[in-house]
N, C-alpha and C positions, 0 to 999 in steps of 0.2 A: 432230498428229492421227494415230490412229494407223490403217495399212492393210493389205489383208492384202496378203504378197509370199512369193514362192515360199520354199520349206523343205528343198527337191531337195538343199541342199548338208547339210542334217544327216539325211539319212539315207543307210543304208549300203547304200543301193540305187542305181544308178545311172538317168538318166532313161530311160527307152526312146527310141530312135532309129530302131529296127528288130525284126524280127521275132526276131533271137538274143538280141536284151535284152531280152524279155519274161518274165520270171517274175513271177504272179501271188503267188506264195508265199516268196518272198523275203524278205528281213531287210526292212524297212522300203520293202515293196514299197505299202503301204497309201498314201505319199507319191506313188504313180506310176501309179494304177491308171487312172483317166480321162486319161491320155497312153496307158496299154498298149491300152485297149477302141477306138479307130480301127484302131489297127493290125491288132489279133487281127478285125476285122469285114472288112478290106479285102484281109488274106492269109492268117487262118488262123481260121477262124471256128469250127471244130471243132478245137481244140486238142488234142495228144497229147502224155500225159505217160506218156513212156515208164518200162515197168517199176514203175509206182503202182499197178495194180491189187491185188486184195485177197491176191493169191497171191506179191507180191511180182517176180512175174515178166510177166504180163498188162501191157496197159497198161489207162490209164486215161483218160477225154478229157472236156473243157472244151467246153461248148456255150456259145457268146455269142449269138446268134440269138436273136428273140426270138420265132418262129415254131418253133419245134425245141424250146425252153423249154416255151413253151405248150402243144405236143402233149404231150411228155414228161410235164408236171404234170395234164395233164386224162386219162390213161390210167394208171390203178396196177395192172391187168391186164399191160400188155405191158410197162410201166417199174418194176416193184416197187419199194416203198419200203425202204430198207437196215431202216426198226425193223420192218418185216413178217419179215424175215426172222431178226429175232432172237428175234422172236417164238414164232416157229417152234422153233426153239431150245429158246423155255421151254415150249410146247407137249409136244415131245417128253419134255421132262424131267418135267412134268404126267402124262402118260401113264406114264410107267413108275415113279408115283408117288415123286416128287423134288420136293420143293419146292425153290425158289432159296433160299439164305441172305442175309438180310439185310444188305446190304453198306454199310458204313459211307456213302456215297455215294450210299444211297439210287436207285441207279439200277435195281436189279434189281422194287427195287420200283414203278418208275415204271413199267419195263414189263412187270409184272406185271399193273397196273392196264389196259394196253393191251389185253396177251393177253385179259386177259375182261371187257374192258368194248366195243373198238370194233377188236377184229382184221380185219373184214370193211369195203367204204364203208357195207354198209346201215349194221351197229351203228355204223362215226363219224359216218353221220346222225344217227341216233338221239342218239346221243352228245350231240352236238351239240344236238342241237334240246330236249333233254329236262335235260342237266345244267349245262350254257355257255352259249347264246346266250340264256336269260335273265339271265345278270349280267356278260356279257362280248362277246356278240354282237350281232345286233339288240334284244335286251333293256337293252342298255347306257344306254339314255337314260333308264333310270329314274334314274341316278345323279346327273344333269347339275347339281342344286342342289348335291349334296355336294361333285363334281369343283371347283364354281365358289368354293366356300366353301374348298378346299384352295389355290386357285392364288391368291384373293385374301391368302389369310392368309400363304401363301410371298414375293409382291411387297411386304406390311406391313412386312417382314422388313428391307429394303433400301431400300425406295424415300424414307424419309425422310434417309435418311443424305447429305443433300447441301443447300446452300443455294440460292437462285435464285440466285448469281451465278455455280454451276459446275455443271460434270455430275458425276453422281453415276456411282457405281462400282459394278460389281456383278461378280464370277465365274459369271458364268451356269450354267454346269455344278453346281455345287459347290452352287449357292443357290437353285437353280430347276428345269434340268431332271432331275436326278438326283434331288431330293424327289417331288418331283411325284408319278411312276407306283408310285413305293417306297409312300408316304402311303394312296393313291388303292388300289391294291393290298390292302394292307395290312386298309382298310375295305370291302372289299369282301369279302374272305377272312372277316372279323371277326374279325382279331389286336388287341389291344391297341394304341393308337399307342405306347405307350411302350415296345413291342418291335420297332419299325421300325427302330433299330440292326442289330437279332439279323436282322432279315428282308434289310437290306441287304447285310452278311457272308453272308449263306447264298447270295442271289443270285449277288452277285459268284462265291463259291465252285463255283456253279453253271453258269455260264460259263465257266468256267474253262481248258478245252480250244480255246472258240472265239477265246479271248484269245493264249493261250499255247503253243496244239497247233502241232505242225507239219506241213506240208505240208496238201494238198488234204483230210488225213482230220481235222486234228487234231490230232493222238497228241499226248498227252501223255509227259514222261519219268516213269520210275518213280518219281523222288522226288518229281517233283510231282502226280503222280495219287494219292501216300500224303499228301500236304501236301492236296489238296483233299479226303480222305477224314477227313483230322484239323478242315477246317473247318467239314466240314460235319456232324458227332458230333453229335448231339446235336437235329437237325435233324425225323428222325423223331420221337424222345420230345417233342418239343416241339407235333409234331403235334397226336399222339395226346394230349398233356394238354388240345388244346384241342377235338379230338373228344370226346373224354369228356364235358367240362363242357358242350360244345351237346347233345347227347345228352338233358341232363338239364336242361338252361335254356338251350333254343333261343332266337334273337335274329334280327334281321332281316340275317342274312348269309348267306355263300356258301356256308360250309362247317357253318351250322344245317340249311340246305335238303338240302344232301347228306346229313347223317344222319337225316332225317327223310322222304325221298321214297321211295317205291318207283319202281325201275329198270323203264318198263313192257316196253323193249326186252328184260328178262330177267324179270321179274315177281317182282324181288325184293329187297330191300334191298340198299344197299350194306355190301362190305367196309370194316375200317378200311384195309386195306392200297390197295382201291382209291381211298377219299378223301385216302390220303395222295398215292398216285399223280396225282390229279388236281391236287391244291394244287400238288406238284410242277413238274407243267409249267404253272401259273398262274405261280409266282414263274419259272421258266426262261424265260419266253416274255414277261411282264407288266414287265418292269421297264429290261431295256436299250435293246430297240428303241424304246419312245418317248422314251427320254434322247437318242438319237444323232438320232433326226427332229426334235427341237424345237435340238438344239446346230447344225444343218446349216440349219434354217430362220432363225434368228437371223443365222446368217451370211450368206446368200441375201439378209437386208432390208437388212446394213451393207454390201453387195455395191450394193444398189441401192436407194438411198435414196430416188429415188421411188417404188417400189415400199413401201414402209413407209407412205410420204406416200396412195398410191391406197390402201392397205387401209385406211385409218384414214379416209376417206372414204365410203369403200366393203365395209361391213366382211362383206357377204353374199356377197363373195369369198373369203374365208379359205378356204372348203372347197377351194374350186379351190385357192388357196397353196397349203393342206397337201398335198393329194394330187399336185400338180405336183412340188415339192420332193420327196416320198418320190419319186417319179418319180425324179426327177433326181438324189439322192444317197440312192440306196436303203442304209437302216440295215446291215441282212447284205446283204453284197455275193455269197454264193455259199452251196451247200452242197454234199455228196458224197451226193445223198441218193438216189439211183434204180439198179435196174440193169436190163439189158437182160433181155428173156427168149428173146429170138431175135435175128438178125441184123439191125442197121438201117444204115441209110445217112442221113445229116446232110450237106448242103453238099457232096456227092461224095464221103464217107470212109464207107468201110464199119467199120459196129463190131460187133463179136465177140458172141454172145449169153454172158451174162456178163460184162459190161464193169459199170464204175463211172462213172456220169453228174454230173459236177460243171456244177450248174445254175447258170450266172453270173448273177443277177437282175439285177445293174449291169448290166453290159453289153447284157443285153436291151432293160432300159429303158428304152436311148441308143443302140438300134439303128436307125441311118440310114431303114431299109430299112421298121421300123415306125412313128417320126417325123417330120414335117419340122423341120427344125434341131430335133433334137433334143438338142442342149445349152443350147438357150433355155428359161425358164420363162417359158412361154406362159400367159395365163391365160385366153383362149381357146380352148386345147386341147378339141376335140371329147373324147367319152368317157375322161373325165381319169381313172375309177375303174380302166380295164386296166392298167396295168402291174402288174409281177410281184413287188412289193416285199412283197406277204403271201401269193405263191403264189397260185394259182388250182384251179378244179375242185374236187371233192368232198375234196380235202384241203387246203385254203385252211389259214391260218392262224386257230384261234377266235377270241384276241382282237383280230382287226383291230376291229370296233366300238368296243369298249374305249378302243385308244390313237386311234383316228379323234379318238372325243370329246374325248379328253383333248388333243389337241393342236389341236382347235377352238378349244374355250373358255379354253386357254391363252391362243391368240394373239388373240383377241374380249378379254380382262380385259389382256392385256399394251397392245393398240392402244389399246384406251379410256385405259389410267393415262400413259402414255409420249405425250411429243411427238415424241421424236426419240431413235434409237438406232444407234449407231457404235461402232467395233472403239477399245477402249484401247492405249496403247501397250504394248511388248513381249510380245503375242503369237509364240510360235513356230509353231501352227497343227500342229504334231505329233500324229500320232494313234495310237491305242495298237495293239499288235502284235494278230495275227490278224484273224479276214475280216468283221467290223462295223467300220463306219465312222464310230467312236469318237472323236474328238478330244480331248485331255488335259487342256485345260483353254482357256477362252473368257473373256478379259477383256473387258468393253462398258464402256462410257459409255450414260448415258439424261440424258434430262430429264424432270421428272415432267410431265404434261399439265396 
């Protein structure tokens, strides 16, 4: 039978014991995090990493508090977002008539798209409410027949490969939750499915810094921020060949709708650069987080087998499941995304106006202080929708509806087809470098229902 058991010895991070063994950013620190977030809440709740700030010399600090997170996320007045400020940036360059060059990476254009479509919260209201939350937001349930027809046809896949008198096998990652939001995505966007390859290459290439950067910000090295600029060539034209063609034989998609709407928050059509902009952070934002919530949920059920047994009983829980587990093993565990605009104070640490705010969502999540036992999946947890795993306030994450759904009626079409699901043998439970909480690969056992 196979179980899960610690993996502390294959990585090259050592366990934390105390407060000097704590690095969050460490080689294979990803193996040790929910050992480091007790400690960093009990002695150092406001973490300083010295010399990180943007100037190389400043420091920079780690909020794990989930009261300090929350303020921080619901004020972009007093906590600025790091992409307002780059904004700014291209603003300036705007003005003194400069456009950005389209950089292989696509990234100038992404926040090009920003600069003038949702620089301010009204316009990412706006934003929001007029170009996303009907195919990605609260709008998302229009899809729920299609999502159901994707995750059935993904388990078709597998679920016969076995006879009654064994369990069948499956890579869950590999055959399940990695298809899934790529697929789902994909038609929603109105790419081709038969370009869902190209779309998972660009993804992946698109993550690319949160996988492989280092330290608190990221960074990438030269050679590999030229390797993610070579994968992702070709990314833009690909676009724009399929804004073209909706332009001209619109269809019931995401990105028909955007060449076809007027923008009422500017009263005037979209650019192609900002539709491409938009797609952009669709496939950046649409594809890994709900791979790492359904590979961490999967685990949570061969964790605790009655648990699989009461939802499958009980399957008008599942909401609770999902949003408990995103709780409890939030997908992006942190980001460097806020700076100060004046002088604050966290847990007794004064910080500098200008500081660099690294928002630990884990740690909040499993904050003592905000939960009781807060390492248990409660599924009577009161107000089970707060935690900070999509950020909060008027810069929430768009597509939380989106992956909500999809990891509903995953686990609604998974409980119904399965009797019983358990970890296969030689799992190493290793998870991939940088600050999502990736796992590399998930062998199970099932039985069919």
């Amino acid at each position: 039978m196979g179980v899960k058991t610690p993996n502390h010895t294959l990585s090259p991070a050592r366990c934390p014991l105390s407060l000097e063994d704590v690095d969050l950013f460490a080689a294979g620190a990803q193996e040790h995090w929910y050992e480091s977030y007790p400690i960093l809440h009990s002695e150092a709740p406001v973490q300083i990493l010295h010399g990180e700030g943007p100037d190389g010399e400043s420091d920079a600090f780690v909020l794990t508090k989930y009261e300090d997170i929350e303020t921080v996320v619901k004020d972009a007045d007093r906590f600025v977002p790091l992409m307002s400020l780059l904004v700014n940036d291209l603003q300036r360059l705007a003005d003194q008539g400069i456009k950005p060059p389209r950089d292989p990476a696509n990234f100038n254009i992404a926040l090009e798209s920003v600069r003038t479509l949702r620089p301010t919260d009204e316009l990412w209201r706006a934003h929001r409410q007029e170009l996303t939350d009907p195919w990605v937001g609260p709008g998302a349930k229009r899809h729920t027949e299609m999502i159901t027809q994707v995750v059935d046809s993904l388990i078709d896949k597998w679920i016969n490969n076995h006879n009654a008198q064994a369990m069948g096998k499956v890579e869950f990652i590999a055959e399940f939750a990695r298809p899934l939001p790529q697929l789902v995505m994909a038609k929603i966007l109105g790419f081709p499915e038969e370009d869902v390859p190209k779309l998972q290459q660009w993804g992946t290439a698109q993550v690319k810094q949160f996988v492989y950067g280092k330290g608190h910000f990221n960074v990438l090295s030269e050679k590999e921020a030229t390797e993610q600029a070579q994968q992702l060539q070709g990314f833009s034209e690909y676009v724009e060949q399929q804004v073209n063609k909706k332009r001209q034989h619109p269809e019931d998609d995401m990105i028909s709708a955007l060449t076809q709407t007027t923008y009422q928050a500017l009263g005037r059509k979209l650019t192609f650069d900002e539709i491409n902009g938009i797609v952009y952070f669709m496939v950046l934002g649409g594809l890994e987080t709900t791979q790492y919530a359904l590979d961490q949920q999967a685990q949570l059920l061969c964790e605790q087998p009655q648990l699989f047994k009461d939802l499958r009983k009980n399957p008008e829980k599942i909401r609770v499941f999902t949003e408990e587990a995103m709780r409890l093993r939030a997908p992006t565990q942190g980001l460097s995304t806020r700076i100060t605009t004046q002088v604050e104070t966290f847990q007794g640490v004064t910080i500098p106006k200008g500081s660099i705010l690294h928002l630990r969502f884990g740690a909040g999540n499993v904050d003592p202080d905000q939960y009781d036992c807060p390492y248990e999946l409660n599924l009577e947890r009161k107000a089970i929708g707060n935690h900070l795993t999509f950020s909060q306030g008027p810069r929430t994450c768009p597509g939380a509806g989106i992956s909500r759904l999809e990891q509903q009626i995953a686990w609604s079409r998974l409980l119904k087809r399965l009797s019983a699901l358990k970890y296969a043998k030689g799992n190493t439970f290793l998870h991939q470098p940088g600050i999502m909480l990736g796992t590399l690969e998930l062998n199970l056992e099932f039985k069919k229902a």
